[in-house]
PDB file of N, CA, C and O in Angstrom:
ATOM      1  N   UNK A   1       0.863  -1.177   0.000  1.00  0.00           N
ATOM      2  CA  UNK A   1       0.000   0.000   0.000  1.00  0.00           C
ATOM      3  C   UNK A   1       0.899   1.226   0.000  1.00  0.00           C
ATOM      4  O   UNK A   1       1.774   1.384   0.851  1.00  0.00           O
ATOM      5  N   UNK A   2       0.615   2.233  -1.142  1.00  0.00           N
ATOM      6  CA  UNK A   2       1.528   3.219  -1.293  1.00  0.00           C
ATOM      7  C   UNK A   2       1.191   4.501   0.056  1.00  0.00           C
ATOM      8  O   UNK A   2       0.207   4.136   0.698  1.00  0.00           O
ATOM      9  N   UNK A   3       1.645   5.555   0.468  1.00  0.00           N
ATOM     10  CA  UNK A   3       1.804   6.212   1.263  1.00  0.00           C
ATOM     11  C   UNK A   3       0.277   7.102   1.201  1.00  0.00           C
ATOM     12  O   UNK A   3      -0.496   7.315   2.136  1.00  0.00           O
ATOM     13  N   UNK A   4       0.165   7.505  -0.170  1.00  0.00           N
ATOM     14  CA  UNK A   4      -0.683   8.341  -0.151  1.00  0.00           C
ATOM     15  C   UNK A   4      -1.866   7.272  -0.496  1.00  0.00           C
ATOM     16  O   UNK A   4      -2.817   7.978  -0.162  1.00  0.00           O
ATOM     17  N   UNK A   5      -2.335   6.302  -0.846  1.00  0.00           N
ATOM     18  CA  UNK A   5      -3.186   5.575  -0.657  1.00  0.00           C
ATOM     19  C   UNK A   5      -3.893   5.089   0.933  1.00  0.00           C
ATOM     20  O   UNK A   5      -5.008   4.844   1.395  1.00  0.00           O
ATOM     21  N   UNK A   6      -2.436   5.133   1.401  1.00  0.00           N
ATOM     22  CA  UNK A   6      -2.822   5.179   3.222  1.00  0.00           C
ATOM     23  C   UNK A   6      -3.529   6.212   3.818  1.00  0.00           C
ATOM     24  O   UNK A   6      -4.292   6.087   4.776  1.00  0.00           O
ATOM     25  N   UNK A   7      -3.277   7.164   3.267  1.00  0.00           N
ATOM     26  CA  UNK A   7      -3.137   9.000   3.380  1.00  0.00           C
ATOM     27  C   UNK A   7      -4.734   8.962   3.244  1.00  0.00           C
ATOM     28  O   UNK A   7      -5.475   9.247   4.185  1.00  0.00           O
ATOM     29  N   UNK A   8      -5.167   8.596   2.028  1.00  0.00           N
ATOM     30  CA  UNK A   8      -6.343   8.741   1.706  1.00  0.00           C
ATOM     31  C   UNK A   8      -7.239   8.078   2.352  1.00  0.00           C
ATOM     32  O   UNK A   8      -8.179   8.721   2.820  1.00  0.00           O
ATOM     33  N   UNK A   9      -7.193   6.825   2.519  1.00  0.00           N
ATOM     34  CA  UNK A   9      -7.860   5.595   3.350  1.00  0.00           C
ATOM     35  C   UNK A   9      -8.462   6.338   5.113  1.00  0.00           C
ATOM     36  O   UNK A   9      -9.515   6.398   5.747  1.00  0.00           O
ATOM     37  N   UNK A  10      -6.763   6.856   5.307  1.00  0.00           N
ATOM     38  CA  UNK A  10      -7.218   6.953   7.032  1.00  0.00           C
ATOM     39  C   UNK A  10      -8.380   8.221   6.976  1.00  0.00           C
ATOM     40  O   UNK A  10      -9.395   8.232   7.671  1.00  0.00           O
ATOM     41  N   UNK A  11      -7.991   9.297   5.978  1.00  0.00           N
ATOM     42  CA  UNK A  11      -8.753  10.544   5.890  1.00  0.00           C
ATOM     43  C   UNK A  11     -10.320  10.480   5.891  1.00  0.00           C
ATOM     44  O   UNK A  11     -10.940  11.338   6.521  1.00  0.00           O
ATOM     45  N   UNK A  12     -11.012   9.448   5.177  1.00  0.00           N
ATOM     46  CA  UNK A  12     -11.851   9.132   4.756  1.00  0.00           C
ATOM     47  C   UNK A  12     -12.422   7.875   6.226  1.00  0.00           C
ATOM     48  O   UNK A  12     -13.490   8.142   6.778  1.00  0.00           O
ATOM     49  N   UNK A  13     -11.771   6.847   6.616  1.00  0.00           N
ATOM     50  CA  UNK A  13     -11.809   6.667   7.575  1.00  0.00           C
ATOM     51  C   UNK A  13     -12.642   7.332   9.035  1.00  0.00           C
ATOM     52  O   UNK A  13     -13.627   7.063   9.723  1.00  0.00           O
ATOM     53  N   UNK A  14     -11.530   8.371   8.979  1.00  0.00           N
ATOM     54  CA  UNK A  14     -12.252   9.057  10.433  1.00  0.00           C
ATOM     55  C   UNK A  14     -12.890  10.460  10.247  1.00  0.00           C
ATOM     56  O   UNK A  14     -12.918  11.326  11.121  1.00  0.00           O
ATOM     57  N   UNK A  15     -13.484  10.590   8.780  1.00  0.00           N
ATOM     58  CA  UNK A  15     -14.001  11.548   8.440  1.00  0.00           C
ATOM     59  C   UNK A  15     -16.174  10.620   8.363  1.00  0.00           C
ATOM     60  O   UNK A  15     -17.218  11.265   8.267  1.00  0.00           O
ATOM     61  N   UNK A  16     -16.037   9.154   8.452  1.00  0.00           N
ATOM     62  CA  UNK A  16     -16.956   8.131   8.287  1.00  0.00           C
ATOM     63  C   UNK A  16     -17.922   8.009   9.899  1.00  0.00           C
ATOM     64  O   UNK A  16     -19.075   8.040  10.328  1.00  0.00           O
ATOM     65  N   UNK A  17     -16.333   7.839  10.392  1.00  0.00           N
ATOM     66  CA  UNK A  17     -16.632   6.997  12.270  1.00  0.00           C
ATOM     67  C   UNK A  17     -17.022   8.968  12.768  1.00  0.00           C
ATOM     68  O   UNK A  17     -17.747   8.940  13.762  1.00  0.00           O
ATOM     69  N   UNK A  18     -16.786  10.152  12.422  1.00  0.00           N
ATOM     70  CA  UNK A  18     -17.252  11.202  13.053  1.00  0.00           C
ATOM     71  C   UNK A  18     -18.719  11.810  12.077  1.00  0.00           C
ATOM     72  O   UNK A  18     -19.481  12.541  12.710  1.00  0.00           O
ATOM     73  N   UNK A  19     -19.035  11.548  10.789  1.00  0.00           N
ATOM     74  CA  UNK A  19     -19.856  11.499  10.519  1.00  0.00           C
ATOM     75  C   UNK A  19     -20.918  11.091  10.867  1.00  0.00           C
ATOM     76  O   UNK A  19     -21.996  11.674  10.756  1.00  0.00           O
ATOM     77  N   UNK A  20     -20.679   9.886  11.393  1.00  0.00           N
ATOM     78  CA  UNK A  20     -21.708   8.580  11.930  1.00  0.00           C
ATOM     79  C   UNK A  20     -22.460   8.781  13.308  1.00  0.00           C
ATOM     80  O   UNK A  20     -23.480   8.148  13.582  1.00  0.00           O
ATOM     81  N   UNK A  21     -21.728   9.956  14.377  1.00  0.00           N
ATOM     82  CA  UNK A  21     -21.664   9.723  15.627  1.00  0.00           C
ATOM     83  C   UNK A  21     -21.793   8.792  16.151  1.00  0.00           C
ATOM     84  O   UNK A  21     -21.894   9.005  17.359  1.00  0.00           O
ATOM     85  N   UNK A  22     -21.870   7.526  15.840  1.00  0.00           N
ATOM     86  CA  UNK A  22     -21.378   6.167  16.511  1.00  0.00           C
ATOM     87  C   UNK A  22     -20.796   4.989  15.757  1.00  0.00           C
ATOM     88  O   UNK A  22     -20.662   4.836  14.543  1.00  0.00           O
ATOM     89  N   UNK A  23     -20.452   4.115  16.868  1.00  0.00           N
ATOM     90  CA  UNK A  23     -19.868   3.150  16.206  1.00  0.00           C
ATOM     91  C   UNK A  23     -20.120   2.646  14.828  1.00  0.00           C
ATOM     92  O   UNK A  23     -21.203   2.931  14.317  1.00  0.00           O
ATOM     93  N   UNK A  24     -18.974   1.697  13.941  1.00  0.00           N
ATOM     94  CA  UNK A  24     -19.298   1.382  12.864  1.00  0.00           C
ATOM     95  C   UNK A  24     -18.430   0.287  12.845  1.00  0.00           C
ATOM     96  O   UNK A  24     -17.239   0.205  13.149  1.00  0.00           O
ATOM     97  N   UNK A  25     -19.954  -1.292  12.068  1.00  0.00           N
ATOM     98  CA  UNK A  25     -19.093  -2.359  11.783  1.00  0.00           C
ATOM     99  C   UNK A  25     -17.873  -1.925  10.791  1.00  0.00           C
ATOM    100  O   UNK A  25     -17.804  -1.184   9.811  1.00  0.00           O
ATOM    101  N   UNK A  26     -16.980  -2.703  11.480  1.00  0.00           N
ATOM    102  CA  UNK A  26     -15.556  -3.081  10.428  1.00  0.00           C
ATOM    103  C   UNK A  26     -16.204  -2.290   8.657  1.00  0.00           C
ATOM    104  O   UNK A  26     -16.121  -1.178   8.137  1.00  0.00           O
ATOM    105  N   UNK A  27     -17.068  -4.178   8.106  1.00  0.00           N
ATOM    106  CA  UNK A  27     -17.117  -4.568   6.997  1.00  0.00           C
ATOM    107  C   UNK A  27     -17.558  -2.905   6.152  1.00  0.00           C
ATOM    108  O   UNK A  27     -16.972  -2.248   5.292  1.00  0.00           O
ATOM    109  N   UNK A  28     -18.948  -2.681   6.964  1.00  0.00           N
ATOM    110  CA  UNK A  28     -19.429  -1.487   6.533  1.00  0.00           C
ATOM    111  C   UNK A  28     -18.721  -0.244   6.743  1.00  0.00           C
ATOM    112  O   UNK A  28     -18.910   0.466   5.755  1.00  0.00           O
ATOM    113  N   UNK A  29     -18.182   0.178   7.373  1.00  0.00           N
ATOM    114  CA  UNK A  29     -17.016   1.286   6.993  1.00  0.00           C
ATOM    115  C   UNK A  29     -16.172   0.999   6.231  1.00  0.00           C
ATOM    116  O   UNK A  29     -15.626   2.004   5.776  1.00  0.00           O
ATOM    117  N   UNK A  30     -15.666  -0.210   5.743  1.00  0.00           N
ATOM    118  CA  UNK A  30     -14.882  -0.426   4.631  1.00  0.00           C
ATOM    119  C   UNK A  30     -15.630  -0.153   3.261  1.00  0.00           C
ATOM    120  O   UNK A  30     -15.031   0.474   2.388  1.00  0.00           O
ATOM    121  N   UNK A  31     -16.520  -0.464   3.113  1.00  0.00           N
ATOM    122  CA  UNK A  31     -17.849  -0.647   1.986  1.00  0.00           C
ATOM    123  C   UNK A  31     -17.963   0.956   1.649  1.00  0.00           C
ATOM    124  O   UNK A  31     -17.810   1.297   0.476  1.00  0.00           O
ATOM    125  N   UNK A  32     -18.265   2.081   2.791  1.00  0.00           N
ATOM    126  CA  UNK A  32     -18.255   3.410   2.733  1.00  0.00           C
ATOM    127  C   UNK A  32     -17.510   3.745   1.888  1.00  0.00           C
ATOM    128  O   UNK A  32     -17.755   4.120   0.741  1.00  0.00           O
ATOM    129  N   UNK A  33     -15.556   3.499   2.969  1.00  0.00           N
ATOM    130  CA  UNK A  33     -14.737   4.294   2.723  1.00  0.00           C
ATOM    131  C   UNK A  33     -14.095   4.060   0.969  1.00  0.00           C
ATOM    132  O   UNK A  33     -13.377   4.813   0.311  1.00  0.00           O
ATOM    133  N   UNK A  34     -14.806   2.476   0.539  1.00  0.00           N
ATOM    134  CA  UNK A  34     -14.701   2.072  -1.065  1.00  0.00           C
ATOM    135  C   UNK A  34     -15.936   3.121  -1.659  1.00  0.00           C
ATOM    136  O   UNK A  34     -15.576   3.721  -2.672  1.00  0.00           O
ATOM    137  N   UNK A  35     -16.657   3.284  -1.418  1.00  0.00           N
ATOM    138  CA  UNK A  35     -17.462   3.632  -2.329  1.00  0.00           C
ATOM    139  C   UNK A  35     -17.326   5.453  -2.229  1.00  0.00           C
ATOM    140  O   UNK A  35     -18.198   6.241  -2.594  1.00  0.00           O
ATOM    141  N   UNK A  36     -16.009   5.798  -1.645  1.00  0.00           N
ATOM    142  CA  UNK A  36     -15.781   7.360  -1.850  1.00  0.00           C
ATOM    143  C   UNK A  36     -14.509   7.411  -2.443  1.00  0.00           C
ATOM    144  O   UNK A  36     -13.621   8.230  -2.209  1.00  0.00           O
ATOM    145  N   UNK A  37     -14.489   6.149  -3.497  1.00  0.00           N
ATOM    146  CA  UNK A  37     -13.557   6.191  -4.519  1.00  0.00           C
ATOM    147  C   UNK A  37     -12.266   5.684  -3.748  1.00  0.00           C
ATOM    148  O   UNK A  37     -11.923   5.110  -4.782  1.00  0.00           O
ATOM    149  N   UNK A  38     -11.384   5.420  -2.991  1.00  0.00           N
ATOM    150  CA  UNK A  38     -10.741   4.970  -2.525  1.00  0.00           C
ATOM    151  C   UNK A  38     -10.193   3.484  -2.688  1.00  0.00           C
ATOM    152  O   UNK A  38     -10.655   2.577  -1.996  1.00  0.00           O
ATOM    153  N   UNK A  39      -9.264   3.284  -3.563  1.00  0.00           N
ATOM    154  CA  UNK A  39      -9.081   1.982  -3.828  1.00  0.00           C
ATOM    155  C   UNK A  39      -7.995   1.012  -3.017  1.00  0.00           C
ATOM    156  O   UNK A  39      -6.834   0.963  -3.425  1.00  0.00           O
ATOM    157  N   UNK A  40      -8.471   0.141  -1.697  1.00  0.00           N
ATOM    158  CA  UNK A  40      -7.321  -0.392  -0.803  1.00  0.00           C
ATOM    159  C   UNK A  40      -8.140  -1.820  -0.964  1.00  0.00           C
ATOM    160  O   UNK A  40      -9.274  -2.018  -1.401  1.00  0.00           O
ATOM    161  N   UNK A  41      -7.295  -2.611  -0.525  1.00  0.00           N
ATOM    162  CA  UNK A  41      -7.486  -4.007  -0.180  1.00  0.00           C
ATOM    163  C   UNK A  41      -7.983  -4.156   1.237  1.00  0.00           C
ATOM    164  O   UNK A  41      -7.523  -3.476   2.154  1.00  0.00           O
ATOM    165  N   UNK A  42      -8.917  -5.046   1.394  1.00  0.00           N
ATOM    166  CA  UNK A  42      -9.470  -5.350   2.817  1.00  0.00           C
ATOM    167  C   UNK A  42      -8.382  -5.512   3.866  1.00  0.00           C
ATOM    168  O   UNK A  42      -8.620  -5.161   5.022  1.00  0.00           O
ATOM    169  N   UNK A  43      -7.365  -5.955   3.578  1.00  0.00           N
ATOM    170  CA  UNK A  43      -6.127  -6.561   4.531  1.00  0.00           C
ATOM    171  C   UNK A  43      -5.593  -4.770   4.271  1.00  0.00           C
ATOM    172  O   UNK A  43      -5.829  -3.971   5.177  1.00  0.00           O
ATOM    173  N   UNK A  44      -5.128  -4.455   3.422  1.00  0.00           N
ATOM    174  CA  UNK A  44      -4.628  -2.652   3.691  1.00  0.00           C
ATOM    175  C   UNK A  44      -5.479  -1.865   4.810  1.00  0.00           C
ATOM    176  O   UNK A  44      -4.819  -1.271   5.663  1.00  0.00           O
ATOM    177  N   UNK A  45      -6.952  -1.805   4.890  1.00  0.00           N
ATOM    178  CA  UNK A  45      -8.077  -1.316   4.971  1.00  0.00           C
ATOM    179  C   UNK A  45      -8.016  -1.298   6.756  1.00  0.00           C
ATOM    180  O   UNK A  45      -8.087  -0.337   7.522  1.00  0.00           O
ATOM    181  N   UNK A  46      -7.868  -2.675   7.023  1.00  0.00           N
ATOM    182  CA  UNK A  46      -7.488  -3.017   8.109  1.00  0.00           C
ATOM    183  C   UNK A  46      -6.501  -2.683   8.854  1.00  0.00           C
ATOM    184  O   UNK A  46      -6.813  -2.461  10.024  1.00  0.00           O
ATOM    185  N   UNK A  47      -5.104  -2.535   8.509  1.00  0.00           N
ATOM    186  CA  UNK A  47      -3.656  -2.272   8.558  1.00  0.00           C
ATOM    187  C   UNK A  47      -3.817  -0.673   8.943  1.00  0.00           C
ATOM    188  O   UNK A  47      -3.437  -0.155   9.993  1.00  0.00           O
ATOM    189  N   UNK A  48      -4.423  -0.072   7.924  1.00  0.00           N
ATOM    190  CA  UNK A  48      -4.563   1.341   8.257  1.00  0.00           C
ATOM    191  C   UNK A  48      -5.616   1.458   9.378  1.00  0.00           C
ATOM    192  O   UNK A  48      -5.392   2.341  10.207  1.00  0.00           O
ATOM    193  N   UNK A  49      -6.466   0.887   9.502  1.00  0.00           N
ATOM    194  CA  UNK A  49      -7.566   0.982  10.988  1.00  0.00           C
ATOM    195  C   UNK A  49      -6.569   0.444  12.455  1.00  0.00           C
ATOM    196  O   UNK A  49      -6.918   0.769  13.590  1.00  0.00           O
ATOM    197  N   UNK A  50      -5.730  -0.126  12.275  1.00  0.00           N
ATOM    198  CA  UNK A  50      -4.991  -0.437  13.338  1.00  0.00           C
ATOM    199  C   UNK A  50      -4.008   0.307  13.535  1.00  0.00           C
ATOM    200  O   UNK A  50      -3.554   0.563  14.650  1.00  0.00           O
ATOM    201  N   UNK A  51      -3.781   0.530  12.973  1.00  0.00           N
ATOM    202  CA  UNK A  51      -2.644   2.093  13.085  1.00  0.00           C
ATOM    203  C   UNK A  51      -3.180   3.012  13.703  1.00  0.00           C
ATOM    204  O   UNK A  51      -2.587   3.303  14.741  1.00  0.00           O
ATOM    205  N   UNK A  52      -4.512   3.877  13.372  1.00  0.00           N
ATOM    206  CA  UNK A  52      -4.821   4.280  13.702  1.00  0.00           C
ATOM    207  C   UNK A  52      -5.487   4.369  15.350  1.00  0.00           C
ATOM    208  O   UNK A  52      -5.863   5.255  16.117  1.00  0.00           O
ATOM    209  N   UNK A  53      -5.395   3.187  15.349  1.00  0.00           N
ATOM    210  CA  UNK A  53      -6.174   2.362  17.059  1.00  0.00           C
ATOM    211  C   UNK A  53      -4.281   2.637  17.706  1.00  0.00           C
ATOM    212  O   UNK A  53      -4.120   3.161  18.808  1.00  0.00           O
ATOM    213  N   UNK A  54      -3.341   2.306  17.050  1.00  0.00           N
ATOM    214  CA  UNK A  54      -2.567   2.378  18.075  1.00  0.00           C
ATOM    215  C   UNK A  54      -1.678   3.686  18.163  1.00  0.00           C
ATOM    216  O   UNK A  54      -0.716   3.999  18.865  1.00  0.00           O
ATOM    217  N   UNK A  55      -2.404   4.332  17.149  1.00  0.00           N
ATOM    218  CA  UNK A  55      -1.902   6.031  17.658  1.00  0.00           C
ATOM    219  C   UNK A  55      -3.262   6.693  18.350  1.00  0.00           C
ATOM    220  O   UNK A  55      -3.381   7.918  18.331  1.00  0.00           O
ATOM    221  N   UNK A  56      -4.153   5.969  18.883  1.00  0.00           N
ATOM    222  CA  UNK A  56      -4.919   6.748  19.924  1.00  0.00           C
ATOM    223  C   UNK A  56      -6.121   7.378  19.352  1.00  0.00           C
ATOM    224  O   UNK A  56      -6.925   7.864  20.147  1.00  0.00           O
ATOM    225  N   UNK A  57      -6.406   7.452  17.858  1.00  0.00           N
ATOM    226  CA  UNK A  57      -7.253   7.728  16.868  1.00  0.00           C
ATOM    227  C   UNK A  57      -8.388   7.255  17.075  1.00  0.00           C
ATOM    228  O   UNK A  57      -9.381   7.977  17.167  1.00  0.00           O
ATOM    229  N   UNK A  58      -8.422   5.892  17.187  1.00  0.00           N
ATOM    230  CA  UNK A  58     -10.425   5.279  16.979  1.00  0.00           C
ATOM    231  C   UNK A  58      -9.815   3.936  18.194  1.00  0.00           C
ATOM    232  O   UNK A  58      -8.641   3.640  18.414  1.00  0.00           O
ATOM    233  N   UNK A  59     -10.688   3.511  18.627  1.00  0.00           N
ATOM    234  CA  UNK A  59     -11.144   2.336  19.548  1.00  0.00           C
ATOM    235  C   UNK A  59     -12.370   1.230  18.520  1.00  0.00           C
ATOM    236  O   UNK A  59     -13.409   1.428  17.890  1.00  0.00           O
ATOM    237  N   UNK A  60     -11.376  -0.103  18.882  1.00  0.00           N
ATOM    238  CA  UNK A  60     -12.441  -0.944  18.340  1.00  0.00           C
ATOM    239  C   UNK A  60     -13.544  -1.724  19.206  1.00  0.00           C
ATOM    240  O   UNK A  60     -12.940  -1.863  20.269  1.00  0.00           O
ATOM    241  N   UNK A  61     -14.302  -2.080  19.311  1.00  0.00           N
ATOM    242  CA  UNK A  61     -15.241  -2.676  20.245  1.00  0.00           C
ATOM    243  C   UNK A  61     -15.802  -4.136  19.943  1.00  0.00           C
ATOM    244  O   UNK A  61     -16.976  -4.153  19.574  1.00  0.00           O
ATOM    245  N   UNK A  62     -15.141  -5.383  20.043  1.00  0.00           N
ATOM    246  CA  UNK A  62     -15.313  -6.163  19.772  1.00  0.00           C
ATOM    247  C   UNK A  62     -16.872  -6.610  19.846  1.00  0.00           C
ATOM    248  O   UNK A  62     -17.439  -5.935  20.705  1.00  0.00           O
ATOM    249  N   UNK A  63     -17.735  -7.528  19.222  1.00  0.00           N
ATOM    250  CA  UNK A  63     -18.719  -7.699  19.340  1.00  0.00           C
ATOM    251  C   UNK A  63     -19.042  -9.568  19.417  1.00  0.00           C
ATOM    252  O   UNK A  63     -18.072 -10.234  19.054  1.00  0.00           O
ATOM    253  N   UNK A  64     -19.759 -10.028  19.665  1.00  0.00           N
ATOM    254  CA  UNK A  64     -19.817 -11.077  20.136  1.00  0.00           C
ATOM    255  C   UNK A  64     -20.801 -11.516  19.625  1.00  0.00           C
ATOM    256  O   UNK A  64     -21.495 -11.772  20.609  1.00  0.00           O
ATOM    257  N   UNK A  65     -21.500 -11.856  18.555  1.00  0.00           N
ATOM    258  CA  UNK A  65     -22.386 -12.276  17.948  1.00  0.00           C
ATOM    259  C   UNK A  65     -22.709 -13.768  16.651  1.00  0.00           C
ATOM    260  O   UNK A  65     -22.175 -14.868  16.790  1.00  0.00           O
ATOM    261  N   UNK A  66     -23.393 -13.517  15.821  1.00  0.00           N
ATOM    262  CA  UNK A  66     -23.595 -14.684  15.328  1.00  0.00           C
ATOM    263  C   UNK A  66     -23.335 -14.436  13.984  1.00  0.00           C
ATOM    264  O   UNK A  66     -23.252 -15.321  13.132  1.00  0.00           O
ATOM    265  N   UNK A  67     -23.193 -13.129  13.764  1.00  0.00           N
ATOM    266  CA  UNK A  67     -22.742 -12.617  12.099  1.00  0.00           C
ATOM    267  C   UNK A  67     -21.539 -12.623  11.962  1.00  0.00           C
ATOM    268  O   UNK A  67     -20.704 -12.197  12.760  1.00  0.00           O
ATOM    269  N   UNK A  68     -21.285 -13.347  10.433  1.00  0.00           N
ATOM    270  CA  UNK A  68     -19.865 -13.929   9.933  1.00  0.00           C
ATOM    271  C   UNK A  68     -19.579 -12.869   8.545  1.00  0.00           C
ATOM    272  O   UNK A  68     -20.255 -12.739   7.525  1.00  0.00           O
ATOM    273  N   UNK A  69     -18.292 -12.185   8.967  1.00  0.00           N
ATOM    274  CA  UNK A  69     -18.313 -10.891   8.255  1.00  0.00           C
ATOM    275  C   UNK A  69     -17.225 -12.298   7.097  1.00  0.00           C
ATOM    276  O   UNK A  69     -16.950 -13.494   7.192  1.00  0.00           O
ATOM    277  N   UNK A  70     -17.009 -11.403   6.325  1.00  0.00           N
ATOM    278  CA  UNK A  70     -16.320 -11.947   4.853  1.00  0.00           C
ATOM    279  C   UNK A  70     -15.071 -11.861   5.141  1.00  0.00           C
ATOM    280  O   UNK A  70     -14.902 -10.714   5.553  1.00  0.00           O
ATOM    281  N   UNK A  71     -13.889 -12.549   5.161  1.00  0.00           N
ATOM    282  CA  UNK A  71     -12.421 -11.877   5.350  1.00  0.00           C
ATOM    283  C   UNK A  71     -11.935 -11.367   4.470  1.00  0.00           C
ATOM    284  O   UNK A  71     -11.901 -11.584   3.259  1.00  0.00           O
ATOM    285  N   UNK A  72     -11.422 -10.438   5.303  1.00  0.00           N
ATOM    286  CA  UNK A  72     -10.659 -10.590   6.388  1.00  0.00           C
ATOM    287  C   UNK A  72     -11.336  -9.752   7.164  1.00  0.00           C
ATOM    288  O   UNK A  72     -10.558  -9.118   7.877  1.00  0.00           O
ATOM    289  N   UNK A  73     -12.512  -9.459   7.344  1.00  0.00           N
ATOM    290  CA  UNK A  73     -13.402  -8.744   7.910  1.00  0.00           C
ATOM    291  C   UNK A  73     -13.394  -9.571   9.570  1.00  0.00           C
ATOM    292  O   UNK A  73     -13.167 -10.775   9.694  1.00  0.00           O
ATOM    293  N   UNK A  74     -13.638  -8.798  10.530  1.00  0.00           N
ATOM    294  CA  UNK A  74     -14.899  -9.360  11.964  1.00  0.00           C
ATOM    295  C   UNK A  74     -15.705  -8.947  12.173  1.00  0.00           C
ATOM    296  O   UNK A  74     -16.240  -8.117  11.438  1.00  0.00           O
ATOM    297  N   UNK A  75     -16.197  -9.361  13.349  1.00  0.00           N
ATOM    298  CA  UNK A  75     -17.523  -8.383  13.680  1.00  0.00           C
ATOM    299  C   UNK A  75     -17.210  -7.796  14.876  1.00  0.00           C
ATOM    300  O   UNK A  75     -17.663  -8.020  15.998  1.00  0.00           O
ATOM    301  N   UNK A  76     -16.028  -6.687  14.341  1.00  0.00           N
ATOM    302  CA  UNK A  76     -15.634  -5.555  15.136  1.00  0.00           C
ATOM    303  C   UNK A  76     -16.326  -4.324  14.985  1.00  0.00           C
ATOM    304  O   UNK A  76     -16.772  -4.183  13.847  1.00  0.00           O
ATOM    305  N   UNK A  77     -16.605  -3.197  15.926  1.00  0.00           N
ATOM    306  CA  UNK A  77     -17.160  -1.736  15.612  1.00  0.00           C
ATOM    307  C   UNK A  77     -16.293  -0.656  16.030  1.00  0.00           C
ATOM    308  O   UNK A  77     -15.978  -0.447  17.202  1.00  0.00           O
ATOM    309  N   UNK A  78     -15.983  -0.094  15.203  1.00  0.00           N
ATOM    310  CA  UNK A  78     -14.768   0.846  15.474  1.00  0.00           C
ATOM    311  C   UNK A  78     -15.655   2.505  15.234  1.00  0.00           C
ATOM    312  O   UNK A  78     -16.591   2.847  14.511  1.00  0.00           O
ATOM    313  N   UNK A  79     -14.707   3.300  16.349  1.00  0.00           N
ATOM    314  CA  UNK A  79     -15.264   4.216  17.080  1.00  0.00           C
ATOM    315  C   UNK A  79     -14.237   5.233  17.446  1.00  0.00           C
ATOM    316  O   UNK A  79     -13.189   4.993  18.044  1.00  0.00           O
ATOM    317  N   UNK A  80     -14.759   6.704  16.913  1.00  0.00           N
ATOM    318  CA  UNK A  80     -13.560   7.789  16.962  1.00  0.00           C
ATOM    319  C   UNK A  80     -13.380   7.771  18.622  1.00  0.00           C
ATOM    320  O   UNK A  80     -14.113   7.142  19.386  1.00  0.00           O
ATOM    321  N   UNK A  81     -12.527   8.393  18.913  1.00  0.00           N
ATOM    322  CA  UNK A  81     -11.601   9.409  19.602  1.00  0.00           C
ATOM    323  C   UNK A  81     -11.687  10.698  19.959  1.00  0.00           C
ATOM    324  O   UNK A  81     -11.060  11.505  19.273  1.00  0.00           O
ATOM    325  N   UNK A  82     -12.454  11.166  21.069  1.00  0.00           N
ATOM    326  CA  UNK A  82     -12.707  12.603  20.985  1.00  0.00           C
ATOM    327  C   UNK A  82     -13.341  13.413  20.384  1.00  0.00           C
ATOM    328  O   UNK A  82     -13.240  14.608  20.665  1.00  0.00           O
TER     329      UNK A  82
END
């Protein structure tokens, strides 16, 4: 994943989870942040959401349920920061 493809991904990202005022499955914020033209791979998509979790950016909230997201998807809900 090139730099500015990251660039773009995270922008769009936490421009989604503050839009939303609340949480958002994984799969479906990925689905968003594709359909505002943004072209990453689910495994990139991810990579950049964890980055972001470990610079203090968004919190994920694991969920515990019976829905089987597609991989490399879970059925995580990720959630801004302030």
């Amino acid at each position: 994943m090139g730099a500015e493809r990251g660039d773009e991904a995270q922008a769009a990202i936490l421009w989604h989870l503050r839009a939303s005022a609340e949480p958002l499955r994984e799969s479906f914020l990925y689905e968003r942040v594709r359909s505002d033209g943004v072209d990453i791979s689910g495994d990139d998509f991810i990579a950049v959401l964890l980055r972001l979790q470990v610079e203090g950016h968004v919190r994920m909230d694991p969920v515990h349920d019976e829905v089987h997201d597609p991989a490399p998807f879970e059925p995580r809900f990720w959630r801004i920061i302030g």
